[in-house]
MITIRO-660259 format. One line per 3 residues: number of its first residue (from 1); their letters; for each residue x, y, z of N, C-alpha, C, O, CB. Coordinates in nm, 2 decimals. Each point is the difference from the previous one (the first is absolute). Glycine has a CB too. Example, Ala and Ser with C-alpha at 12.3 -4.5 7.8 and 13.67 -1.06 7.14 Angstrom:
residues 2
1) AS) 1.32 -0.57 0.78 -0.09 0.12 0.00 0.09 0.12 0.00 0.10 0.00 0.07 -0.29 -0.12 0.05 ~ 0.15 0.23 -0.19 0.09 0.11 0.00 -0.08 0.11 0.08 0.05 0.11 0.01 0.07 -0.17 -0.23 $
END
This chain:
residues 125
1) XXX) 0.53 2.30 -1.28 -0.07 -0.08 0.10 -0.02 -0.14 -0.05 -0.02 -0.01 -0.12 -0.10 0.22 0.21 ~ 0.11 -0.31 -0.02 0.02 -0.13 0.02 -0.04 -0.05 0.07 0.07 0.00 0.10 0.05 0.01 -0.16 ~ -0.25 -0.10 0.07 -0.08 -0.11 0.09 0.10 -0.13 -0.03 0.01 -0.05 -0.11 -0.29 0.14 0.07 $
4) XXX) 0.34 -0.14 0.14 0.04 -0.16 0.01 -0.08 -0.09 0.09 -0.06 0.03 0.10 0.29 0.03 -0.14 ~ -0.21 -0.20 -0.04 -0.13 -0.08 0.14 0.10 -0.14 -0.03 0.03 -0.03 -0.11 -0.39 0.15 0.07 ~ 0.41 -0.20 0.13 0.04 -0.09 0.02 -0.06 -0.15 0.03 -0.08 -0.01 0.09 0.20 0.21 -0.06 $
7) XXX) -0.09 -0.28 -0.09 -0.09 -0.11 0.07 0.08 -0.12 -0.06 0.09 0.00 -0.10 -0.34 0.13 0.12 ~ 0.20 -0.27 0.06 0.12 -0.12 -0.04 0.05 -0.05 0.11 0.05 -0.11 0.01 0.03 0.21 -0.20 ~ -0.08 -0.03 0.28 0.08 -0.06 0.17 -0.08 -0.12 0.01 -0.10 -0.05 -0.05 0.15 0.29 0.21 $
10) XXX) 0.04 -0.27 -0.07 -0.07 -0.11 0.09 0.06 -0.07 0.10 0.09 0.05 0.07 -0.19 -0.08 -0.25 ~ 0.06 -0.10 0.20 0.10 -0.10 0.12 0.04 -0.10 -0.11 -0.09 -0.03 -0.08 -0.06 0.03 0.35 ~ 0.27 -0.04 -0.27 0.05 -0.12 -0.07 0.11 -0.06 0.09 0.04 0.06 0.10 -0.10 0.03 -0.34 $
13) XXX) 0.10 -0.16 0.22 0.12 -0.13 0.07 0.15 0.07 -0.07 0.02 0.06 -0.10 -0.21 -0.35 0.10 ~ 0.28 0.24 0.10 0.10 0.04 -0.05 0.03 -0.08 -0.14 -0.04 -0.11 -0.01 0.10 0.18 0.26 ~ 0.03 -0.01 -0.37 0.00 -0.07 -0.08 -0.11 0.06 -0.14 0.03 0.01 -0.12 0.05 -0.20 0.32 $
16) XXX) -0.16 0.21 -0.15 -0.13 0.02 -0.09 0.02 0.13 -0.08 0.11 0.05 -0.01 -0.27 -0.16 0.18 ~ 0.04 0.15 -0.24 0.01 0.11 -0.06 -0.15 0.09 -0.05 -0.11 -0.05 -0.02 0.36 -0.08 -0.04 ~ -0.19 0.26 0.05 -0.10 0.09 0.00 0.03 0.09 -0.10 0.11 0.04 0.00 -0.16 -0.08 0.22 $
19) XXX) -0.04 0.10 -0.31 -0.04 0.13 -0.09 -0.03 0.11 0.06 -0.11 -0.01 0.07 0.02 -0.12 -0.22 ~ 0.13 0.24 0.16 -0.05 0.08 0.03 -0.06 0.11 -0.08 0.05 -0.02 -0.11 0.08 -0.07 0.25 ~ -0.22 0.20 -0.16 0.00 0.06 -0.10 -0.05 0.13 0.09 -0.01 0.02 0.13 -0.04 -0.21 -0.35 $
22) XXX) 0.03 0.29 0.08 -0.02 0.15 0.07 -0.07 0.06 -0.14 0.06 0.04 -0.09 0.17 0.00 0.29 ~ -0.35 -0.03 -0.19 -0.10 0.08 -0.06 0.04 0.19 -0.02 -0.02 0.07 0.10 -0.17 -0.29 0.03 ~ 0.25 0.29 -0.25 -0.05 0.13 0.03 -0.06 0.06 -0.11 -0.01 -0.04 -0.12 0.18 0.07 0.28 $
25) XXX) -0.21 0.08 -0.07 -0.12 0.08 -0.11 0.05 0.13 0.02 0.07 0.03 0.10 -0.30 -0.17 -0.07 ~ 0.19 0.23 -0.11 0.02 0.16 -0.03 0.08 0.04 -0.11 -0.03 0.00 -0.12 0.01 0.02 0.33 ~ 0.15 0.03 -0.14 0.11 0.03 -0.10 0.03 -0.06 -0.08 -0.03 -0.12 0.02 0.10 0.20 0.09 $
28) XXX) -0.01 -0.06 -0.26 0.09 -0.15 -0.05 0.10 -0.07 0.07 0.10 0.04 0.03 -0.12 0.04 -0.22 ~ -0.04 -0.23 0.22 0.11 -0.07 0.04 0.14 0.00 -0.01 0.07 0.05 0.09 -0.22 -0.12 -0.11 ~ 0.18 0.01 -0.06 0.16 0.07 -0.08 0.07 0.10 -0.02 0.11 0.00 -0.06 -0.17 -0.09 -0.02 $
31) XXX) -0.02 0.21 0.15 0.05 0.12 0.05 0.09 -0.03 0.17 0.08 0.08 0.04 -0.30 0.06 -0.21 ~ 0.19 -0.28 0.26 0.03 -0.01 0.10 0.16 -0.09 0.04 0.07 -0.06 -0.09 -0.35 0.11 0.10 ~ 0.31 -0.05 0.07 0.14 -0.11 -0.02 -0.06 -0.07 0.12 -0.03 0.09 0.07 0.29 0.03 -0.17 $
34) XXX) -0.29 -0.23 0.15 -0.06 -0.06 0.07 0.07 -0.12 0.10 0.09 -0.07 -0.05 -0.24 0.15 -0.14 ~ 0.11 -0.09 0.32 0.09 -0.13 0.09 -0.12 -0.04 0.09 -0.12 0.03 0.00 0.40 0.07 0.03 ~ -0.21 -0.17 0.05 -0.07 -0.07 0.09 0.05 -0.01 0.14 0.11 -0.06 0.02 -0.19 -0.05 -0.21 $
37) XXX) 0.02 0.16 0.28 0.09 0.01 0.15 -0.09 -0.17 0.08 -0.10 -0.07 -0.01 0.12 0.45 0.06 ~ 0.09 -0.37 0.02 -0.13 -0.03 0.15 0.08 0.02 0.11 0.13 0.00 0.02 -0.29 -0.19 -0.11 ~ 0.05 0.19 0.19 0.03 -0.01 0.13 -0.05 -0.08 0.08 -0.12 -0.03 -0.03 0.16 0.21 0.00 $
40) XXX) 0.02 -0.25 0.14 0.00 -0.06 0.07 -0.07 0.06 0.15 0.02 0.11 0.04 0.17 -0.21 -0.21 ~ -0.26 0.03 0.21 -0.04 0.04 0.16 0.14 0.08 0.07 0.09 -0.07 -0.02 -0.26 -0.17 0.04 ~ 0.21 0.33 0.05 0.09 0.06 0.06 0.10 0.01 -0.06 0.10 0.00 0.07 -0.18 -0.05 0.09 $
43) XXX) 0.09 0.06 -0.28 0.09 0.05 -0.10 0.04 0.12 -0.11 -0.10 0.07 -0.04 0.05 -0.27 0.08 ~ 0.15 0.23 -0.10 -0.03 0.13 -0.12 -0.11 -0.08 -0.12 -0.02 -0.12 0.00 0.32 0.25 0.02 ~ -0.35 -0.03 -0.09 -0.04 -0.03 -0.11 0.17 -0.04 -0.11 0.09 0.08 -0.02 -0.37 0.11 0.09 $
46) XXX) 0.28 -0.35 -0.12 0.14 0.05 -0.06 -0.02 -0.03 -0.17 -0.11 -0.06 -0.02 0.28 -0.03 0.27 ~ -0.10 0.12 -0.37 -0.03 -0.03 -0.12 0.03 -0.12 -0.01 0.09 -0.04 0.06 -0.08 0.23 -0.13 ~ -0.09 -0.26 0.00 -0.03 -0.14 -0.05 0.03 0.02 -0.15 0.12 -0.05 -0.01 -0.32 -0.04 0.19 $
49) XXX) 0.18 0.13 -0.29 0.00 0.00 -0.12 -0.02 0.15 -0.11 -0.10 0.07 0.03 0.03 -0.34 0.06 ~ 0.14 0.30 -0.17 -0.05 0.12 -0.09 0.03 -0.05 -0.13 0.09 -0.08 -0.03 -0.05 0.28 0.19 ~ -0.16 -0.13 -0.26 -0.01 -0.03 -0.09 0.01 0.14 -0.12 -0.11 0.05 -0.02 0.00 -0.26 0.17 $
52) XXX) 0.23 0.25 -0.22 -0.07 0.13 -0.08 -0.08 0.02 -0.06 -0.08 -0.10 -0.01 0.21 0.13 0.00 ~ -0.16 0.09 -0.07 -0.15 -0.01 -0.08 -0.03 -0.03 -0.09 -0.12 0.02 -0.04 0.09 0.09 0.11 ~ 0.13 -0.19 -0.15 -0.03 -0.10 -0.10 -0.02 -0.12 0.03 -0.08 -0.08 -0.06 0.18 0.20 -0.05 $
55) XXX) -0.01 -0.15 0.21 -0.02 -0.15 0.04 0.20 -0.04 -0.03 0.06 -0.08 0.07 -0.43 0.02 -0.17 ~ 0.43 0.11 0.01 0.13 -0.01 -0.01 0.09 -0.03 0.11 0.07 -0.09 -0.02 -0.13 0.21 -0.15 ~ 0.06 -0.08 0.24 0.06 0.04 0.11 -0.05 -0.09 0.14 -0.12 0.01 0.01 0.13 0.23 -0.14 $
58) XXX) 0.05 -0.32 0.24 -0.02 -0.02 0.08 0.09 -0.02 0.11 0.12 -0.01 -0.02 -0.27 -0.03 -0.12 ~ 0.10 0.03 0.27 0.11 0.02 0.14 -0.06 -0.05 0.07 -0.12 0.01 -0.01 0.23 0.17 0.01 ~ -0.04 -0.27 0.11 -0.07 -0.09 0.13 0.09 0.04 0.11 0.11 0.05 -0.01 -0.20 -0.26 -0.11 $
61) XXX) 0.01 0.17 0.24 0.08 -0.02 0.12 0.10 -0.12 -0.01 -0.04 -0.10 -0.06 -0.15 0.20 0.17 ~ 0.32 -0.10 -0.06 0.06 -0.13 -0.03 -0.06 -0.12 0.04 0.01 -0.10 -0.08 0.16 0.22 0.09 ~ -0.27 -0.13 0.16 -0.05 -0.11 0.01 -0.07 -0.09 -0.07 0.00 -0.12 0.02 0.04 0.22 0.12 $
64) XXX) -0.12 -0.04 -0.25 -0.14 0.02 -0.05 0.10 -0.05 -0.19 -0.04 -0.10 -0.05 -0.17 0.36 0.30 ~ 0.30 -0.20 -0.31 0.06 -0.05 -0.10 0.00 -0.17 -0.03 0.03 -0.08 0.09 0.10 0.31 -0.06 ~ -0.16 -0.26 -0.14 -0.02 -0.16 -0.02 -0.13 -0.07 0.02 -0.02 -0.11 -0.06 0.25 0.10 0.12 $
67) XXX) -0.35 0.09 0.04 -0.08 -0.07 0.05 -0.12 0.08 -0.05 -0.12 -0.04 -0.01 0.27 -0.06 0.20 ~ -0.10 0.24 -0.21 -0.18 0.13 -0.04 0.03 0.04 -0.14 0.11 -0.01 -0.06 -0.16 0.19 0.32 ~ -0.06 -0.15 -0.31 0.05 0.07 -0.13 -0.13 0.09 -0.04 -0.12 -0.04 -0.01 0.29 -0.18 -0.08 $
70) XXX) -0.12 0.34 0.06 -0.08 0.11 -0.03 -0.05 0.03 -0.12 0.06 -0.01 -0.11 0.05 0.08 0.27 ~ -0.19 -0.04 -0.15 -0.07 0.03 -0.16 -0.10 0.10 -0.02 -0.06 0.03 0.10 0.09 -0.24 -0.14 ~ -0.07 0.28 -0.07 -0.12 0.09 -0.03 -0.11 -0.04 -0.14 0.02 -0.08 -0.09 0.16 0.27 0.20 $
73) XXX) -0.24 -0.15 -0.10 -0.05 -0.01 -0.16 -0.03 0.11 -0.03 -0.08 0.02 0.09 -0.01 -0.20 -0.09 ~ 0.09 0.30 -0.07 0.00 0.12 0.04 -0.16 0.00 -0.12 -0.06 0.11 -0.01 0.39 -0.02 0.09 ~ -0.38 -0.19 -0.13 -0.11 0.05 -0.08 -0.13 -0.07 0.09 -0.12 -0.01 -0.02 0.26 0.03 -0.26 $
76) XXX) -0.04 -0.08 0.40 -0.16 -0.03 0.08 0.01 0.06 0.15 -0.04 -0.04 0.11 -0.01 -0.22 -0.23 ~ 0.12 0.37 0.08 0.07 0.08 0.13 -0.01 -0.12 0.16 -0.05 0.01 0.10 -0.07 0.30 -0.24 ~ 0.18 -0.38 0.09 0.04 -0.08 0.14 0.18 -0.01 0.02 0.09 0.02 -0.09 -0.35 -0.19 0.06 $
79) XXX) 0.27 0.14 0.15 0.11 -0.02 0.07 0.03 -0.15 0.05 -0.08 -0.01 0.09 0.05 0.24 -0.04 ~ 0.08 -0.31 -0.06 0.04 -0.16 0.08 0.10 0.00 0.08 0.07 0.09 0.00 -0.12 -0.21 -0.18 ~ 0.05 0.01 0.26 0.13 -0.04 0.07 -0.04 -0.15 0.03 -0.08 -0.05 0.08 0.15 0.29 0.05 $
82) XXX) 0.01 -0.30 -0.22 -0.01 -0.18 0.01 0.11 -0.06 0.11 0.11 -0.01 -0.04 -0.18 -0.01 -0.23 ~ 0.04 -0.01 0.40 0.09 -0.03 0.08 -0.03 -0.17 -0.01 -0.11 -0.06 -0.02 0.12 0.30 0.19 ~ 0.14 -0.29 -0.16 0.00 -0.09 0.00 0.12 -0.09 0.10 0.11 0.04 0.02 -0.23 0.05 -0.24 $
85) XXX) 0.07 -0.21 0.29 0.07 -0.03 0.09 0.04 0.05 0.12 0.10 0.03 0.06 -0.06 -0.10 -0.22 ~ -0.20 0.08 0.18 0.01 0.12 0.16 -0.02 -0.05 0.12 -0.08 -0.07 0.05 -0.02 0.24 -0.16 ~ 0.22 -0.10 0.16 0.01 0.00 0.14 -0.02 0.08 0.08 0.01 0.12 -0.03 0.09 -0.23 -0.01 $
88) XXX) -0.14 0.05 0.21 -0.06 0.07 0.06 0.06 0.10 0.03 -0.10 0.09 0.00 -0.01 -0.24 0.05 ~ 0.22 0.22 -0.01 0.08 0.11 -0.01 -0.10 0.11 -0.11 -0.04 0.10 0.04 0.31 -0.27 0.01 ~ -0.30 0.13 -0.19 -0.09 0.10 -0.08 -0.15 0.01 0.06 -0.08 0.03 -0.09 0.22 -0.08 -0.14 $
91) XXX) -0.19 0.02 0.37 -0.10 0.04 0.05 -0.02 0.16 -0.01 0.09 0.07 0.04 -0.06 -0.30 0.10 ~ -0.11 0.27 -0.17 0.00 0.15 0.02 -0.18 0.05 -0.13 -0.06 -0.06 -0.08 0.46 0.09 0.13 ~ -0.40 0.14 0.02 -0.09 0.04 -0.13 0.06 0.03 -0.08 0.12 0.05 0.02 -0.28 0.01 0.08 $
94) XXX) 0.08 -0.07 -0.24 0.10 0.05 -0.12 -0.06 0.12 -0.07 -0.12 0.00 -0.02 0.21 -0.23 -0.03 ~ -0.02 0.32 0.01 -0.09 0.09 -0.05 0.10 0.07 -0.13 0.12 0.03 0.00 -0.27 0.01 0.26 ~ 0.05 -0.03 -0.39 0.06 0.09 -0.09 0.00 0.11 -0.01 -0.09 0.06 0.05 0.07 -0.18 -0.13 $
97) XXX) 0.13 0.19 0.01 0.05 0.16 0.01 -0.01 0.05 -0.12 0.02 -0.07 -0.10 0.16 0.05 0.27 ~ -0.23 0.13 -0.17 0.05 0.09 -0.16 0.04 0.09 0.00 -0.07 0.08 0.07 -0.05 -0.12 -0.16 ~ 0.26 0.10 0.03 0.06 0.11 0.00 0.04 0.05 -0.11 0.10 -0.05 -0.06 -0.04 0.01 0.23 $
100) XXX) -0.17 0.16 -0.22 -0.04 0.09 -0.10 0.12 0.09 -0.04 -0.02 0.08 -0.09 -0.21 -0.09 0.18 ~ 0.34 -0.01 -0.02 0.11 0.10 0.01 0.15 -0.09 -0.11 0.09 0.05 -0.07 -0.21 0.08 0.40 ~ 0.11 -0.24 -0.32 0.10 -0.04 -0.07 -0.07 -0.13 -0.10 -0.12 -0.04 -0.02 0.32 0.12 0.23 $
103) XXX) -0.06 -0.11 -0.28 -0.03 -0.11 -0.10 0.05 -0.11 0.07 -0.08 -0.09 0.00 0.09 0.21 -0.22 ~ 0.10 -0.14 0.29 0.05 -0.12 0.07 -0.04 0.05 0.13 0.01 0.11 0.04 0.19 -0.20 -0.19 ~ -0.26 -0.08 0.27 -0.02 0.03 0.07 0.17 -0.01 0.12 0.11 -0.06 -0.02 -0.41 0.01 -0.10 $
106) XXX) 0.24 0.13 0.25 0.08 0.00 0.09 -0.04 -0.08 0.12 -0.12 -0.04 -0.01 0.19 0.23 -0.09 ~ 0.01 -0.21 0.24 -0.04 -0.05 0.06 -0.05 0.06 0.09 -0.04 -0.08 0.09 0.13 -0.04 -0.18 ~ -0.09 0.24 0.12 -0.04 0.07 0.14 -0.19 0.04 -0.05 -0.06 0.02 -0.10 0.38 0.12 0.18 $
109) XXX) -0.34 -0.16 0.08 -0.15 0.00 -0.01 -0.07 0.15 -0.01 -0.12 0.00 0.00 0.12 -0.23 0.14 ~ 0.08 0.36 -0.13 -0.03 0.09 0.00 -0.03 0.10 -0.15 -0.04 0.12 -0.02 0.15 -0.18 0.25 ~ -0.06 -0.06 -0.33 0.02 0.06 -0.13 -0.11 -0.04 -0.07 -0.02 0.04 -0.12 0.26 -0.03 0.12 $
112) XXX) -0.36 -0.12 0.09 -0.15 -0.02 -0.08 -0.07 0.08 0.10 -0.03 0.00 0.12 0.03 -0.24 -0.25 ~ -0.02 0.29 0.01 -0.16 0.06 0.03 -0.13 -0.03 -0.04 -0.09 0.07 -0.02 0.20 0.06 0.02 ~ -0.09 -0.27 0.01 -0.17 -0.05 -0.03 0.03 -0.18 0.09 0.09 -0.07 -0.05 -0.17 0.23 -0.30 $
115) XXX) 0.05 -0.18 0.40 -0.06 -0.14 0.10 -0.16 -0.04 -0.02 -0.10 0.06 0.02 0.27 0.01 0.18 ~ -0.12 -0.28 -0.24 -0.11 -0.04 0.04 -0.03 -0.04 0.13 0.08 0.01 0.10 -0.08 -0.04 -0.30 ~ -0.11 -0.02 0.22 -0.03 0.02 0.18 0.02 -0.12 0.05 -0.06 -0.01 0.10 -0.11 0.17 -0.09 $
118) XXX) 0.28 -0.30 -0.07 0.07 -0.07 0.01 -0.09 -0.14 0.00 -0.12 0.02 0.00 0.29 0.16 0.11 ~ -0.13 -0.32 -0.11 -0.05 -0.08 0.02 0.11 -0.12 0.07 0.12 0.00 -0.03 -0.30 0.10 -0.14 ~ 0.11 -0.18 0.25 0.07 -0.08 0.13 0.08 -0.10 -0.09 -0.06 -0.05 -0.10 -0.15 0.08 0.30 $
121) XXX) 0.31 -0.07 -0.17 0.08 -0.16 -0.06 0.05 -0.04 0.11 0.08 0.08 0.04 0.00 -0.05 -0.28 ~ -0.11 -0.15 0.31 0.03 -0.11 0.09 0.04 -0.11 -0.04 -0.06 -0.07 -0.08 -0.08 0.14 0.17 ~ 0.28 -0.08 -0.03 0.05 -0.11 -0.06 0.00 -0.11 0.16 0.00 0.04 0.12 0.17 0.11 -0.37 $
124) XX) -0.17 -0.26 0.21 -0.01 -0.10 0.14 0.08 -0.10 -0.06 -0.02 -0.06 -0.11 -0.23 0.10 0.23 ~ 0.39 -0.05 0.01 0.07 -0.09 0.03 -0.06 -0.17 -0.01 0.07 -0.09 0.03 0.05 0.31 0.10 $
END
């Protein structure tokens, strides 16, 4: 079991940039392989970024490559996502995943079983 709590959103201008992070508590961290979805108003939830459970290991969406970069600290059990150069197209909530079941993460949203309860990023043209 796994509490995640997200926070870092906000409104910024296109161009700008944002931290994101994800607080968890319970299990050992590093037991999890970890990503980051979001979704959009009338959209799928789609994967944005995964991170394995060392931190070795990483995967993006192609749009999102060059511009986000994922990270963990696994001894302050947090999660990041440094977006950079954002545009309004990455409007959406973001939310982090943990999946207790592998070491590398995947991209389908059915293989975490743990969600945080997301936070808003607004990007303005």
């Amino acid at each position: 079991q796994v509490l995640l709590v997200e926070s870092g959103g906000g409104l910024v201008q296109a161009g700008g940039s944002l931290r994101l992070s994800c607080a968890a508590s319970g299990r050992p961290f590093n037991t999890y392989a970890m990503a980051w979805f979001r979704q959009a108003p009338g959209k799928e939830r789609e994967f944005v970024a995964g991170i394995s459970r060392s931190g070795g290991s990483t995967s993006y969406k192609d749009s999102v490559r060059g511009r986000f970069t994922i990270s963990r600290d696994n001894a302050k059990n947090t999660l990041y996502l440094q977006m950079n150069s954002l545009k309004p197209e990455d409007t959406a909530v973001y939310h982090c995943a943990a999946d207790g079941g592998r070491t590398i993460p995947t991209t389908l949203p059915r293989t975490y079983g743990y969600w945080g309860q997301g936070t808003q990023v607004t990007v303005s043209s």
